[in-house]
C-alpha positions in Angstrom: -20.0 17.1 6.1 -20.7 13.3 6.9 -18.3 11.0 5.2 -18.9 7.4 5.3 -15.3 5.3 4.0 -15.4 1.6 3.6 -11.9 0.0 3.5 -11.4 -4.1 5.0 -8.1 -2.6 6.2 -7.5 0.1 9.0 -5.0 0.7 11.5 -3.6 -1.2 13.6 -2.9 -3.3 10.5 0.1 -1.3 8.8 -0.3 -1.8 5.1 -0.8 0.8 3.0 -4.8 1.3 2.7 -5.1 1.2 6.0 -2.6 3.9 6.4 -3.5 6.3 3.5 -6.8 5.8 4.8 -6.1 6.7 8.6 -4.0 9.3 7.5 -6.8 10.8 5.0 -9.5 10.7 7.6 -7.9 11.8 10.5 -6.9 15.5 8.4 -10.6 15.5 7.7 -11.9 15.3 11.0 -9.6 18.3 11.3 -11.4 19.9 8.5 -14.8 19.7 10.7 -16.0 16.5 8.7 -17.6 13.7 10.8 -16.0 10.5 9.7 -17.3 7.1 10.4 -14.9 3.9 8.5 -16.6 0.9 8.4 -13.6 -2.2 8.6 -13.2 -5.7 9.9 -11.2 -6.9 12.6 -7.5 -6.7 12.6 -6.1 -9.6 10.6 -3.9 -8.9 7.8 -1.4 -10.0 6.5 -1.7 -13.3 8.4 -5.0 -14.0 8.5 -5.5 -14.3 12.8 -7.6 -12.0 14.2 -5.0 -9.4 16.6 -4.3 -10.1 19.9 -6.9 -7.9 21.7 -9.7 -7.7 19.3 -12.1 -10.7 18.9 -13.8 -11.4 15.3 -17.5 -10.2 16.8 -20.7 -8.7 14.8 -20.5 -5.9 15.4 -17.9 -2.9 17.5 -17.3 1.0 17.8 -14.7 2.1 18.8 -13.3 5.6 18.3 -9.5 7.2 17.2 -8.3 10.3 16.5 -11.9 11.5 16.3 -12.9 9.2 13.7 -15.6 7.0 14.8 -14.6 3.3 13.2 -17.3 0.3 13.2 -16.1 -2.9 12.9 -17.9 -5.6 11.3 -17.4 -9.9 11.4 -15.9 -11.3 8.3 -14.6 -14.8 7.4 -10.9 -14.3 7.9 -8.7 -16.1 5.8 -4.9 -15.8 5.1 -3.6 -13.7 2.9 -3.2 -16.3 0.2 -4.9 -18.9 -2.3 -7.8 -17.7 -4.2 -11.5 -19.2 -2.9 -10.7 -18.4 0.6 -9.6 -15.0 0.3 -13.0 -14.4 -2.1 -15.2 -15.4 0.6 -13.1 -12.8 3.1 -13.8 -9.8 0.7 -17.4 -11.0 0.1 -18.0 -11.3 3.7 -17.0 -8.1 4.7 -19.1 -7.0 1.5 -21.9 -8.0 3.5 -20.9 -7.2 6.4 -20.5 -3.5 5.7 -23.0 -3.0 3.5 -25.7 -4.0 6.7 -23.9 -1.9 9.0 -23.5 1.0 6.6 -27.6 1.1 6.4 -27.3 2.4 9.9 -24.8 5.4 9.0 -26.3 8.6 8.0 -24.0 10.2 6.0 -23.5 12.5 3.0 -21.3 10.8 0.6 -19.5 7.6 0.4 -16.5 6.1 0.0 -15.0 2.7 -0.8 -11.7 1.9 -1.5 -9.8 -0.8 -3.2 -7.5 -2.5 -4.6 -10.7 -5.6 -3.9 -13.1 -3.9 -5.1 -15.9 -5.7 -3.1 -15.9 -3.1 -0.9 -16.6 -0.9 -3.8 -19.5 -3.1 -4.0 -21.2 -2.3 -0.7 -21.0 0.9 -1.5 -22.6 1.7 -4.7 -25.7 -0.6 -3.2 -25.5 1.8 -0.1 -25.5 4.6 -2.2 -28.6 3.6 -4.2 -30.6 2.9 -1.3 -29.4 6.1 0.4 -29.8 8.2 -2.9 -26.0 9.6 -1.8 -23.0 10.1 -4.3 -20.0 7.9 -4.0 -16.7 7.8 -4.8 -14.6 4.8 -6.1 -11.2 5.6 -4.6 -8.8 3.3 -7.2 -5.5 2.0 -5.5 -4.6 -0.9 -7.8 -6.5 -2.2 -11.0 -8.3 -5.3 -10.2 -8.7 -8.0 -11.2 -5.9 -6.8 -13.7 -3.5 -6.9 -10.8 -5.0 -10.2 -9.4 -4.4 -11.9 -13.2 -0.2 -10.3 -13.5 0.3 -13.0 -9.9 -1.6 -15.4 -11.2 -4.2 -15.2 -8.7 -6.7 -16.6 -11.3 -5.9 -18.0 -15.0 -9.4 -18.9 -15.7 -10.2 -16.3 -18.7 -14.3 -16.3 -18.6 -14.4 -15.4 -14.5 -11.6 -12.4 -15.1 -13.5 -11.0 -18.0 -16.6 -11.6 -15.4 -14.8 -9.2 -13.2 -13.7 -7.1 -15.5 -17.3 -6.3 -16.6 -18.1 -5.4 -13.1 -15.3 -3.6 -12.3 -16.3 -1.1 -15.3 -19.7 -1.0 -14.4 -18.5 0.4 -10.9 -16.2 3.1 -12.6 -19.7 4.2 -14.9 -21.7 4.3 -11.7 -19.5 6.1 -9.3 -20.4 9.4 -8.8 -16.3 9.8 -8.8 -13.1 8.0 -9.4 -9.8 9.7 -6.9 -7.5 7.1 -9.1 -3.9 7.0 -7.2 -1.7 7.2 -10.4 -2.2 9.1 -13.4 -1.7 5.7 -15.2 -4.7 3.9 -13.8 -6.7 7.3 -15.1 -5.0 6.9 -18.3 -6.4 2.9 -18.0 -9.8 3.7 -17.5 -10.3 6.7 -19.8 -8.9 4.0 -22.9 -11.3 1.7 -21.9 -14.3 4.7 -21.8 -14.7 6.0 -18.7 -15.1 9.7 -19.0 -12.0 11.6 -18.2 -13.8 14.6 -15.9 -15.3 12.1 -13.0 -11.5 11.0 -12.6 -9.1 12.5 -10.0 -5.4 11.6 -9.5 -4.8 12.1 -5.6 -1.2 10.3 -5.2 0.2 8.6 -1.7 2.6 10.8 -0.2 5.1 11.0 3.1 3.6 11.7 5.9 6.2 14.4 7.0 5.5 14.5 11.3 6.0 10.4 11.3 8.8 9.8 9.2 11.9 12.2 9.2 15.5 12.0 9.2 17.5 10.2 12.3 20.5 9.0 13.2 20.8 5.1 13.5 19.4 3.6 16.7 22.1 2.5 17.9 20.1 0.0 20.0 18.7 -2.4 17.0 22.1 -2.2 15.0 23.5 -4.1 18.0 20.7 -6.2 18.8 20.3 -6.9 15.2 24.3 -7.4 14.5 24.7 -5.1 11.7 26.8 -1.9 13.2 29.2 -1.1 10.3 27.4 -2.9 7.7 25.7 -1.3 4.6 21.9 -2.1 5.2 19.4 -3.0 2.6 16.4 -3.3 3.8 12.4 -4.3 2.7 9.4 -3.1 5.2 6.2 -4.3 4.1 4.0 -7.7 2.6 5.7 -10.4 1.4 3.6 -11.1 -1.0 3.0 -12.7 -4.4 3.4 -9.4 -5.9 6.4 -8.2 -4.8 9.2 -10.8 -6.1 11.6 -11.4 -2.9 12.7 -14.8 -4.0 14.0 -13.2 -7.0 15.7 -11.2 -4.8 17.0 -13.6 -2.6 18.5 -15.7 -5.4 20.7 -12.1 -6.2 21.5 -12.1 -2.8 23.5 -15.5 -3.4 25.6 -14.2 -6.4 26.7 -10.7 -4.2 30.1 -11.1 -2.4 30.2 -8.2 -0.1 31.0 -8.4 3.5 29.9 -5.5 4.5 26.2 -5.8 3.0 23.3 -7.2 5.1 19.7 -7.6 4.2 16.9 -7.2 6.4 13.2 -8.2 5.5 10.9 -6.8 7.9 7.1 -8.0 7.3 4.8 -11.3 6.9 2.4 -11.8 4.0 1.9 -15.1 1.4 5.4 -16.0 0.6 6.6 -15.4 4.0 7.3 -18.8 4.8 8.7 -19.7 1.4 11.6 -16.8 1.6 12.7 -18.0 5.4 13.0 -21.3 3.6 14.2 -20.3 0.4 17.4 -17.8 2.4 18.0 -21.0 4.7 18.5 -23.7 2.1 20.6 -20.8 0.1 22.7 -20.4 3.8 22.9 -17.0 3.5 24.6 -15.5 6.9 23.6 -11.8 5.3 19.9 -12.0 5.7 17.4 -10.9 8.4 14.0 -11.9 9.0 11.7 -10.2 11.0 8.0 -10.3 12.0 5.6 -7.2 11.3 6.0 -4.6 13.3 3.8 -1.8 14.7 3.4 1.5 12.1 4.8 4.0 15.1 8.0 1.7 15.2 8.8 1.4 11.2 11.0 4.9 11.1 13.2 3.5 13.9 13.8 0.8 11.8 13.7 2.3 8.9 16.4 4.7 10.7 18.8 1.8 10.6 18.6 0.9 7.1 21.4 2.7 4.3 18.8 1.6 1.2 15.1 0.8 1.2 14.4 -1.7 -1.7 10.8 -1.6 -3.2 10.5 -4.0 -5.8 7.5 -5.9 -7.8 7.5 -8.7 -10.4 7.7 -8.2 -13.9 4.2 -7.2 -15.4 2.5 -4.2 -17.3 -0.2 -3.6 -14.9 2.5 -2.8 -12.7 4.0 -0.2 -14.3 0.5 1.8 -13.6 1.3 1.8 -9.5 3.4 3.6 -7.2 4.1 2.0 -3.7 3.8 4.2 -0.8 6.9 3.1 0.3 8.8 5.5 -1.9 7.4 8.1 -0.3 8.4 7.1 3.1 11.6 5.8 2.3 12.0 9.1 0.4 10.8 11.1 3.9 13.8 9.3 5.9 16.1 10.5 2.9 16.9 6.6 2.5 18.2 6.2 -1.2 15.6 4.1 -3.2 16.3 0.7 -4.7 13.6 0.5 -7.0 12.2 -2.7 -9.2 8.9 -1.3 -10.3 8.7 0.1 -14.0 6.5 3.0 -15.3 5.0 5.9 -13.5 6.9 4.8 -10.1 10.6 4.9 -12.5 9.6 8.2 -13.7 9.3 9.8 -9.7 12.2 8.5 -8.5 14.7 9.5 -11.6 12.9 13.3 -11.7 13.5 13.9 -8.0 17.4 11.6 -8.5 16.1 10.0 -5.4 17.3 6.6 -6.0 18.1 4.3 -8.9 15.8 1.6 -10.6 17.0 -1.7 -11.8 14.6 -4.0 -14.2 12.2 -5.9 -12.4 13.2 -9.8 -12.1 16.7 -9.4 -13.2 19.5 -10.2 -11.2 22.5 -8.8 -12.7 20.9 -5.6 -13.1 20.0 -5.5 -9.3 23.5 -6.4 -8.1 25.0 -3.7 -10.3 22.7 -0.9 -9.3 23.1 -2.0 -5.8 27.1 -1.8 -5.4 26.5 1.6 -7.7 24.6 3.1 -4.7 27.0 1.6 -2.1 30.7 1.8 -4.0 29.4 5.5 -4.6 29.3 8.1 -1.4 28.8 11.1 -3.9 26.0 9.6 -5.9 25.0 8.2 -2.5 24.3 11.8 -1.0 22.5 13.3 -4.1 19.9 11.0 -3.8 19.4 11.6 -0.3 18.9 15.3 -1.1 16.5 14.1 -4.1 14.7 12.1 -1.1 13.9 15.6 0.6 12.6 17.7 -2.4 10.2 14.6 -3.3 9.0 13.8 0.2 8.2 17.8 0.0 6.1 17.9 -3.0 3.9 14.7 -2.0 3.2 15.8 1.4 0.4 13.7 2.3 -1.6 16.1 4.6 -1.4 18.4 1.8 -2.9 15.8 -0.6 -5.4 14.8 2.0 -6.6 18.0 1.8 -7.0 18.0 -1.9 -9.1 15.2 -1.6 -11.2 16.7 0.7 -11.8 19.6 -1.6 -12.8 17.1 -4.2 -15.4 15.5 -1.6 -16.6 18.3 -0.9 -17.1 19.3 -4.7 -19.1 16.1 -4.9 -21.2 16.8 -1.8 -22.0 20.9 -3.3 -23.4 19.3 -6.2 -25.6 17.3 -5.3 
């Protein structure tokens, strides 16, 4: 089988389409499918093309046995609105050209911009092949709870479009059973929709002792670490979380931010003017390094802001926290509450509200017992959403799409 997947992110950006997309496609070419991803140049979260990649027309380049085209695209930052429309319609473009050179027999685009979905239903019109819509976030709903855009008439706009896509896809692999629940109340029909969750990815991340090394380069040997890897972005609510950080009077906690995205900038700025001594900044780091970081920390925090739409999503980083059997700090309501408290892998505090945080936060730390329960929770969820098991899945319902056409 000859699968074509559009995503504008792929490794060695470390966000997480480009890693649940890797990760899918490189248990596929396992399989015996022939894979070919069509992405842009390295450049998120900060919007610079990586060091050893140049923003050119066209490049193939192959890994793991997936062969991955890379196409040009305006590269903007990963913030303000016009800018970062004419990145997602570029690479639109851009992949939609290079994909008329790909013979393949089915297609794939993923979200959460669904430009890329875009480029492939025109691909699979002109190449009479099925595709599948693979639905990571609901936009623009998403885009609208961050205040992205306010103006009403171009959401709805989107909106419109972004059902027509759903209609025309030969199948929808939603990531939650709450963005399948969205789209079958607003009429999609409920049989071209499958839930195929994120999950751990079991050989990467694992259980560790501390390394030792980055405690004591980092200055935080005997402290209780709580710690954030991923985007700072609008999404995600970190100044709320810095502005708890002031009210907690615990020596022995430390917080350490590992990432770069929008508000970057703004939290450095926001922790300095706040002079917290307990807070560590540090710049993105390369995927293969995150569980050696991740070994260090005693809680991994995954929060969002305060919104309904977000209560449909579940961030990957529960399941790799989960893998490292790091207790989970969780600000994200809904279907993402609901897998933490049936596995006891963590505790959730209401998005956005400080004395809630705090108070869940010294729970998990004042409370070794509760502490190791959760850690054992951690294991038996990491188990059940074992992502090359659930790559697999999807490949069986790729497969299903392919035998009947």
């Amino acid at each position: 089988m000859r699968i074509l997947f559009i995503s504008d992110n792929f490794p060695p950006e470390v966000n997480a389409p480009a890693t649940r997309t890797y990760e899918h496609c490189k248990e596929w070419v396992k399989l015996g499918a022939e894979v070919k991803v069509i992405t842009c140049f390295p450049n998120f979260p900060q919007g610079r093309v990586y060091d050893g990649f140049k923003n050119k027309l066209h490049q193939k380049e192959y890994m793991d046995g997936i062969e991955v085209i890379r196409v040009w695209t305006y590269i903007a930052e990963n913030k303000g609105f016009a800018k970062r429309i004419f990145d997602y319609m570029s690479f639109m473009i851009s992949s939609f050209f290079a994909g008329l050179l790909v013979d393949t027999d089915v297609i794939i685009a993923t979200s959460p911009q669904f430009f890329t979905t875009w480029s492939a239903y025109a691909l699979s019109v002109l190449k009479n092949k099925p595709w599948i819509f693979e639905l990571r976030d609901l936009w623009p709903e998403s885009i609208e709870a961050v205040g992205a855009i306010r103006n009403k008439k171009v959401l709805r706009i989107f909106e419109k479009i972004e059902l027509f896509l759903y209609r025309k896809a030969t199948l929808v692999i939603a990531l939650t059973y709450a963005f399948k629940e969205n789209l079958v109340s607003r009429g999609i029909d409920e049989e071209k929709i499958k839930v195929v969750p994120n999950g751990s990815n079991l050989e990467q991340f694992s259980p560790r002792e501390k390394n030792k090394r980055l405690t004591d380069l980092l200055g935080v040997k005997d402290k209780f670490v709580v710690g954030y890897i991923g985007t700072h972005g609008l999404a995600h609510g970190l100044d709320f979380i810095i502005g708890a950080i002031e009210k907690l009077s615990d020596p022995d906690l430390h917080f350490l931010f590992i990432g770069d995205g929008a508000r970057k900038r703004d939290l450095v700025s926001l922790a300095k003017k706040k002079s917290l001594k307990n807070v560590t900044f540090l710049d993105q780091i390369p995927k293969h390094l995150v569980p050696e970081y991740m070994s260090i920390i005693d809680v991994a925090l995954i929060p969002l802001r305060k919104a309904e739409t977000f209560k449909t999503v579940i961030p990957s980083k529960i399941f790799e926290a989960a893998a490292m059997e790091k207790p989970i700090l969780l600000g994200v309501d809904g279907e993402a509450k609901k897998i933490v408290e049936k596995y006891r892998a963590g505790l959730f505090f209401e998005p956005e509200n400080e004395s809630d945080f705090v108070a869940k936060l010294l729970k998990l730390k004042q409370n070794p017992d509760l502490y190791n329960e959760f850690k054992r929770g951690c294991t038996l969820l990491s188990r059940d959403y074992d992502r090359r098991r659930l790559a697999k899945l999807m490949y069986e319902h790729i497969t299903e799409v392919v035998r009947k056409r």
